[in-house]
Backbone as CSV, one residue per row, in Angstrom:
resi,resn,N_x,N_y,N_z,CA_x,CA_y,CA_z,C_x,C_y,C_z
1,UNK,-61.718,10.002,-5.931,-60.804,10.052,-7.061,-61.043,8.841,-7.965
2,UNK,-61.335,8.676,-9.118,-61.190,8.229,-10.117,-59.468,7.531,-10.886
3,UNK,-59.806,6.113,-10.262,-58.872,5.263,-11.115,-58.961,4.526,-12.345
4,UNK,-58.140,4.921,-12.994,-58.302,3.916,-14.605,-57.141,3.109,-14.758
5,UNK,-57.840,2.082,-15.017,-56.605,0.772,-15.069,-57.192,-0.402,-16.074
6,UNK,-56.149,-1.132,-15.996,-56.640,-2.340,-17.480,-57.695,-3.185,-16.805
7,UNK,-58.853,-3.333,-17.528,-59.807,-4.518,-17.390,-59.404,-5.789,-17.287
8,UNK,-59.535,-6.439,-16.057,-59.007,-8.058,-15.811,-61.177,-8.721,-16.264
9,UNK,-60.257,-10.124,-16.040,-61.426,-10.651,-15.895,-62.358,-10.656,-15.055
10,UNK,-61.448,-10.648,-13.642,-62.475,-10.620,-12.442,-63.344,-9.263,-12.367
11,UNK,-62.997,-8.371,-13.117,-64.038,-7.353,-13.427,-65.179,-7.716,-14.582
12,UNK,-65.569,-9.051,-14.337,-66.561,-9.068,-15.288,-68.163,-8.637,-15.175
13,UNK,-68.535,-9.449,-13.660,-69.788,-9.196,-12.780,-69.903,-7.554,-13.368
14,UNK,-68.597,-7.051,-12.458,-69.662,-5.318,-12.148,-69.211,-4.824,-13.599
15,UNK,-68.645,-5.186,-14.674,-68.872,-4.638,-15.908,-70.423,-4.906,-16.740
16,UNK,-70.707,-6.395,-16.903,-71.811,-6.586,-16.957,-73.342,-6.023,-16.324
17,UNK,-72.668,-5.920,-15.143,-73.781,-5.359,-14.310,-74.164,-3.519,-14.231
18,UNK,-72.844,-2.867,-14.710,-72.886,-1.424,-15.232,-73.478,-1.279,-16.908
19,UNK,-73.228,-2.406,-17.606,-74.419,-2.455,-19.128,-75.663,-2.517,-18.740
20,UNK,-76.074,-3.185,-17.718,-77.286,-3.941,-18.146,-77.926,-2.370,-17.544
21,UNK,-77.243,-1.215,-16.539,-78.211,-0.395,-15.863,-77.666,0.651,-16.892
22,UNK,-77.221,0.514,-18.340,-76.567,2.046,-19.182,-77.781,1.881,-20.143
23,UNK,-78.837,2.803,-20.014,-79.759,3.222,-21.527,-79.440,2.762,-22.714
24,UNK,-79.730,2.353,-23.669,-78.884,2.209,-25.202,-77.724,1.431,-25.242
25,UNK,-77.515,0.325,-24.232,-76.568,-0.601,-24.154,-77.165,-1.888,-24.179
26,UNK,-76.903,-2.811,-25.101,-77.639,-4.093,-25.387,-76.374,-5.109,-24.729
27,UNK,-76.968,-6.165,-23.926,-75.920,-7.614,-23.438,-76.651,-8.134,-24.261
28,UNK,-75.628,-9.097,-24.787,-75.922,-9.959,-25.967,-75.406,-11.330,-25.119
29,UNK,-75.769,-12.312,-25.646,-75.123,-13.839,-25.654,-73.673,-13.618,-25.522
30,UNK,-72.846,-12.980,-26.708,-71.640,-12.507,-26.761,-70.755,-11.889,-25.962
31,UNK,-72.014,-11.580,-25.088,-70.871,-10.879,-23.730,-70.857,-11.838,-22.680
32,UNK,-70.674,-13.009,-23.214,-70.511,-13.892,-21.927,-69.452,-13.747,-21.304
33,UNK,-69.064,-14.313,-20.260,-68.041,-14.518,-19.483,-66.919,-15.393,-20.280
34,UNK,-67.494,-16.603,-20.764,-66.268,-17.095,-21.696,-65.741,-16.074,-23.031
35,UNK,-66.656,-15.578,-23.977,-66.686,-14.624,-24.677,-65.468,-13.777,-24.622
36,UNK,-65.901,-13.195,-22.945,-64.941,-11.746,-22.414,-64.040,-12.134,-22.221
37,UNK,-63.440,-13.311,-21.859,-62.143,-14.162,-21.584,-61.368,-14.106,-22.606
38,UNK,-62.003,-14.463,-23.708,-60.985,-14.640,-25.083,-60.878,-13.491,-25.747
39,UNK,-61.672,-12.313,-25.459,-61.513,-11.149,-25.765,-60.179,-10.576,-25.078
40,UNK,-60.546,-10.740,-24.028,-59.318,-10.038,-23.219,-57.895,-10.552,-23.058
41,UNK,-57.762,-11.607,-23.894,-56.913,-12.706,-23.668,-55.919,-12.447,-25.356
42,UNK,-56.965,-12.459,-26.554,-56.811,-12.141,-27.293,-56.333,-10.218,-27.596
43,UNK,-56.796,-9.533,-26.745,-56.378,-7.908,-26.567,-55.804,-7.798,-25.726
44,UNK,-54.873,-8.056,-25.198,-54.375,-7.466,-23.649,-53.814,-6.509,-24.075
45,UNK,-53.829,-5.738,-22.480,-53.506,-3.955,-22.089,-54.137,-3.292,-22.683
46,UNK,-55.508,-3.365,-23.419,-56.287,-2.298,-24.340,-57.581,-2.356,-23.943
47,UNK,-58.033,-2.807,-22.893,-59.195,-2.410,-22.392,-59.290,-2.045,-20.815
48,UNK,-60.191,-1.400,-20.548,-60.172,-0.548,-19.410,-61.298,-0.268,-18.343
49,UNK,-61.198,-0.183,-17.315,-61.806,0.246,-16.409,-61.714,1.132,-15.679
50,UNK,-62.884,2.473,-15.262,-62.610,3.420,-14.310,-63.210,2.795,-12.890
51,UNK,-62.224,3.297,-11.964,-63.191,2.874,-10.347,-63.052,3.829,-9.550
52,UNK,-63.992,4.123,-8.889,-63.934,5.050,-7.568,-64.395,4.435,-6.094
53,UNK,-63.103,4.195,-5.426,-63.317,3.558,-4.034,-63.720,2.397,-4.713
54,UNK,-62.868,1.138,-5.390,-63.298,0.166,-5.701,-64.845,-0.721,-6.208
55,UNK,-65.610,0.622,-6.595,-66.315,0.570,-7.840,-66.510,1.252,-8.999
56,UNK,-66.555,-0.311,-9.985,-66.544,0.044,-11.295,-67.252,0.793,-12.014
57,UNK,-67.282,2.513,-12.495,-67.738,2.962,-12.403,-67.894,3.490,-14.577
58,UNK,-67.060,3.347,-14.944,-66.843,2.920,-16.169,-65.994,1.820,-16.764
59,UNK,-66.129,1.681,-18.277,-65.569,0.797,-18.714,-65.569,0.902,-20.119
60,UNK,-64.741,0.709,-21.099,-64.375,0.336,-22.267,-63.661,-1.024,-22.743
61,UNK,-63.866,-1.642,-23.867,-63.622,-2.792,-24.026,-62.562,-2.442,-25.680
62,UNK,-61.429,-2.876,-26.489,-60.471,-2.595,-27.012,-60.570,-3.253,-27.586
63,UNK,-60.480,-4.010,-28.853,-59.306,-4.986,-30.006,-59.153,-4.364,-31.234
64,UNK,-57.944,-4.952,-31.684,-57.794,-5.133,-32.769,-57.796,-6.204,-33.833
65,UNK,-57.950,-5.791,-35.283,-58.087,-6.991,-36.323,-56.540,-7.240,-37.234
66,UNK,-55.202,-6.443,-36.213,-54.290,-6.166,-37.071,-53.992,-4.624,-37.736
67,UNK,-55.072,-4.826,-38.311,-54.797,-3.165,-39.060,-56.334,-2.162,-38.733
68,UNK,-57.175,-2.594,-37.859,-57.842,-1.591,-37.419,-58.129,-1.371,-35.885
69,UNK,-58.582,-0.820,-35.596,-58.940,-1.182,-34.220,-60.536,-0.537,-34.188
70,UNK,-61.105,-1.374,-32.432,-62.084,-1.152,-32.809,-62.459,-0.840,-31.002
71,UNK,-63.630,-0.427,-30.802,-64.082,-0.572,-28.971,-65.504,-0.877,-29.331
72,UNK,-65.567,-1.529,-27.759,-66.872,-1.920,-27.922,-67.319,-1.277,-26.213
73,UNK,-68.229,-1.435,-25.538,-68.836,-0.763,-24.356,-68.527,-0.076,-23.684
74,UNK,-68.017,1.163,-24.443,-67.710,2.938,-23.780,-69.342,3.098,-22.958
75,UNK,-68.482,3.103,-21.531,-69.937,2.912,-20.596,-69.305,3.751,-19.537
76,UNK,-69.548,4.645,-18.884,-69.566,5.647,-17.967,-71.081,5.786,-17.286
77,UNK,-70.674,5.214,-15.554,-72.072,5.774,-14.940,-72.767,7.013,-15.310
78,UNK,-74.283,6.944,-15.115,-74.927,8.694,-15.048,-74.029,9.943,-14.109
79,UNK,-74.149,9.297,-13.354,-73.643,10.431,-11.867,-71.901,10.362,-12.111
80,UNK,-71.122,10.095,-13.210,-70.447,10.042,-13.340,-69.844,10.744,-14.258
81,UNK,-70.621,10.912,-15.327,-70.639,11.508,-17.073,-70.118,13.384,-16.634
82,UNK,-69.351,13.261,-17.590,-69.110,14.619,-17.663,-67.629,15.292,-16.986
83,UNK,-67.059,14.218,-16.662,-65.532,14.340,-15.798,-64.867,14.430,-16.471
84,UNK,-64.903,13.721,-17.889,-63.784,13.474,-18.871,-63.257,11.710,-18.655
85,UNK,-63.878,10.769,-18.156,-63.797,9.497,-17.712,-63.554,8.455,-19.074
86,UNK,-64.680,8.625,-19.819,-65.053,8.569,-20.561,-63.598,8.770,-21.902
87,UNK,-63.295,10.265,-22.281,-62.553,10.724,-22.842,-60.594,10.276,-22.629
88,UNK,-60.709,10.069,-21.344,-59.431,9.014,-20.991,-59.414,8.143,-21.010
89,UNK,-60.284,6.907,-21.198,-60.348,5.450,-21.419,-59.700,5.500,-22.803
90,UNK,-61.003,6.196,-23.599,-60.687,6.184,-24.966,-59.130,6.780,-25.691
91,UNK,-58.564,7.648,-25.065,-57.408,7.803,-25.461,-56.330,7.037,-25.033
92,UNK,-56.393,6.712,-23.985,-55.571,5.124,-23.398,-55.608,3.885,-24.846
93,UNK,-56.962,3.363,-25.033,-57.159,2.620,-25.955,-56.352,3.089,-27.412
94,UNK,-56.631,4.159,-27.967,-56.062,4.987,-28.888,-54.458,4.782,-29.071
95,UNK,-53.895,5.638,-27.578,-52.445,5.365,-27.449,-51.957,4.146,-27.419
96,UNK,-52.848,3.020,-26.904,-51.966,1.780,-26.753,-52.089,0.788,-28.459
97,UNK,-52.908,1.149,-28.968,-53.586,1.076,-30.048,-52.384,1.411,-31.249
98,UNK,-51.751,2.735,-31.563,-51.131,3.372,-32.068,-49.505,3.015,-31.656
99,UNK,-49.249,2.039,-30.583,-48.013,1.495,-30.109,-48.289,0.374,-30.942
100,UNK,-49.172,-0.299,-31.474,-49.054,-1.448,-32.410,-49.269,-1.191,-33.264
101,UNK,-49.192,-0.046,-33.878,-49.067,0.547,-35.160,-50.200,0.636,-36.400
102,UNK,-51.585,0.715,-35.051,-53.110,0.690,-35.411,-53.374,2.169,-35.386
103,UNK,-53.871,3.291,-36.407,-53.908,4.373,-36.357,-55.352,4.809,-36.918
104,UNK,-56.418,3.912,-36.720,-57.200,4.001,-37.384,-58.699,3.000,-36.644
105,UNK,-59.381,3.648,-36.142,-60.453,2.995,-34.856,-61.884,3.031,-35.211
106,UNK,-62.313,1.924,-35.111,-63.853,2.203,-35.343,-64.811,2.024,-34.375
107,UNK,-66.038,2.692,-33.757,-66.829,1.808,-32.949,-68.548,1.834,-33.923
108,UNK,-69.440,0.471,-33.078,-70.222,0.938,-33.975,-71.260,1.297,-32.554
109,UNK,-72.395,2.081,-32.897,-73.145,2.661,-32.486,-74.557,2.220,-32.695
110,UNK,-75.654,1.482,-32.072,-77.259,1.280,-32.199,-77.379,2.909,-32.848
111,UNK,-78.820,2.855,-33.775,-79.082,4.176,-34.446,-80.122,4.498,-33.187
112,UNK,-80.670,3.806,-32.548,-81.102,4.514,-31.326,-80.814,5.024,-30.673
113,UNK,-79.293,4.726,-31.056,-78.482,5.484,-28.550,-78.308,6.882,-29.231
114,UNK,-78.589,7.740,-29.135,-78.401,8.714,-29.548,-77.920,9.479,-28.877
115,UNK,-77.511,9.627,-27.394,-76.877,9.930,-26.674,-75.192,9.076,-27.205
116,UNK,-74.827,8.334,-27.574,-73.648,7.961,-27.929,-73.353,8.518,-29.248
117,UNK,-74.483,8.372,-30.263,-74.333,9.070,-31.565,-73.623,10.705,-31.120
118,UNK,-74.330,11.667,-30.557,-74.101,12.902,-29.651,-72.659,12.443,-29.500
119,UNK,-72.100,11.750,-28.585,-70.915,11.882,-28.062,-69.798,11.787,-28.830
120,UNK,-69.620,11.201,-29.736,-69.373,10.505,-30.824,-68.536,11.787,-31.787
121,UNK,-69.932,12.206,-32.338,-70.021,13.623,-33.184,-69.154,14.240,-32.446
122,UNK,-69.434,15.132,-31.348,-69.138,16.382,-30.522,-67.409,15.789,-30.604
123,UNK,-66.727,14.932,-30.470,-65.238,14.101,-30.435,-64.821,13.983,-31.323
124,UNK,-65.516,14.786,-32.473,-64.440,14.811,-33.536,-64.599,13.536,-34.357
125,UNK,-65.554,12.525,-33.898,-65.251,11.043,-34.632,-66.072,11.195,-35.717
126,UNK,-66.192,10.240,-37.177,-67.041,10.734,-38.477,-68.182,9.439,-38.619
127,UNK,-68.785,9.964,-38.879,-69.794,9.208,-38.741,-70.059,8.895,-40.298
128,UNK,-69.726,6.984,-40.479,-69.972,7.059,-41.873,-70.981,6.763,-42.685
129,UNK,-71.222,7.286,-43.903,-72.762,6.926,-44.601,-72.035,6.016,-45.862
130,UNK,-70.912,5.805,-45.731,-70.326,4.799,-46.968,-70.496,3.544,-46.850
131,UNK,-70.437,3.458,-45.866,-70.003,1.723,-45.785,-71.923,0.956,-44.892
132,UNK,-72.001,-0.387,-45.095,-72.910,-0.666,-44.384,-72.453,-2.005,-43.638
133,UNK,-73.242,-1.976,-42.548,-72.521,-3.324,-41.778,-73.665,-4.769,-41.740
134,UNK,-72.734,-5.498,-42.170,-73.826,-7.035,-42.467,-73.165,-7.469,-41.546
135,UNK,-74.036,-8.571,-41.329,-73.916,-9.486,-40.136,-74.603,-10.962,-40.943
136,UNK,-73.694,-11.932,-40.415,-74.148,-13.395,-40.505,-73.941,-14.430,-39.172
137,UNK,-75.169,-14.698,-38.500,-75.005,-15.733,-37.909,-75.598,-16.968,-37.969
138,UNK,-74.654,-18.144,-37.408,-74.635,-19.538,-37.966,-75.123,-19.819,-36.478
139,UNK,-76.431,-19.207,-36.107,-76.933,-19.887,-35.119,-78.329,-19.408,-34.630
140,UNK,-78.761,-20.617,-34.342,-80.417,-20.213,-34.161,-80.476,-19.023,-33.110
141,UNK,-79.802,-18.440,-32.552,-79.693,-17.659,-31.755,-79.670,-16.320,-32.034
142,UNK,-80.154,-15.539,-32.365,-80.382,-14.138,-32.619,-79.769,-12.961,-31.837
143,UNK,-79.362,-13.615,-30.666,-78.686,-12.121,-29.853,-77.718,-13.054,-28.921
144,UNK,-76.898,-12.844,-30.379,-75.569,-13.024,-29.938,-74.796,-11.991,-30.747
């Protein structure tokens, strides 16, 4: 059986360690451990973990900016995909999301994972060609 419950910290290892084995999932600098701390510290009750028999078997990550919200590593094992795991994280996030009076969610997507692009689509979510996303970083560091 499949449990979903809020992402603590001490779920960081086997969250990290379920990216690094998901296709089309990049760890960045940014997903450090301090990183995930202030993430989760800064979002509480909006991010999530599935486990079966006390492994982490998916995971989604939650915030908001105030008036949007956003997720970041909708990650469901292979041998796992297809339960609807996946589809209940994200509406958890949604509902708890919409209790702070955020009605409006974005994630972004590599143009490679195309298996997430797929998932994405098929859910009803819109995929936009309006807007483009810049990025600036103030550090010699490139993958962060």
């Amino acid at each position: 059986m499949i449990d979903i419950r809020e992402m603590k910290l001490t779920d960081y290892d086997s969250v990290i360690e379920l990216m690094k084995q998901t296709p089309g999932v990049t760890v960045r600098d940014t997903d450090s451990y301090q990183a995930t701390a202030r993430y989760l510290a800064r979002n509480p009750g909006l991010s999530f973990v599935a486990e079966e028999t006390g492994i982490i078997v998916g995971c989604v990550m939650c915030g908001h900016d105030g008036r949007r919200g956003y997720l970041q590593h909708l990650i469901v094992s292979p041998e796992q995909r297809g339960k609807g795991i996946a589809q209940k994280m994200v509406s958890l996030c949604i509902e708890h999301l919409e209790s702070l009076g955020i009605v409006k969610t974005h994630i972004d997507v590599l143009i490679t994972n195309q298996t997430a692009i797929q998932y994405w689509i098929k859910r009803g979510w819109k995929k936009r060609d309006d807007i483009y996303r810049f990025s600036f970083i103030k550090s010699e560091n490139n993958n962060v």
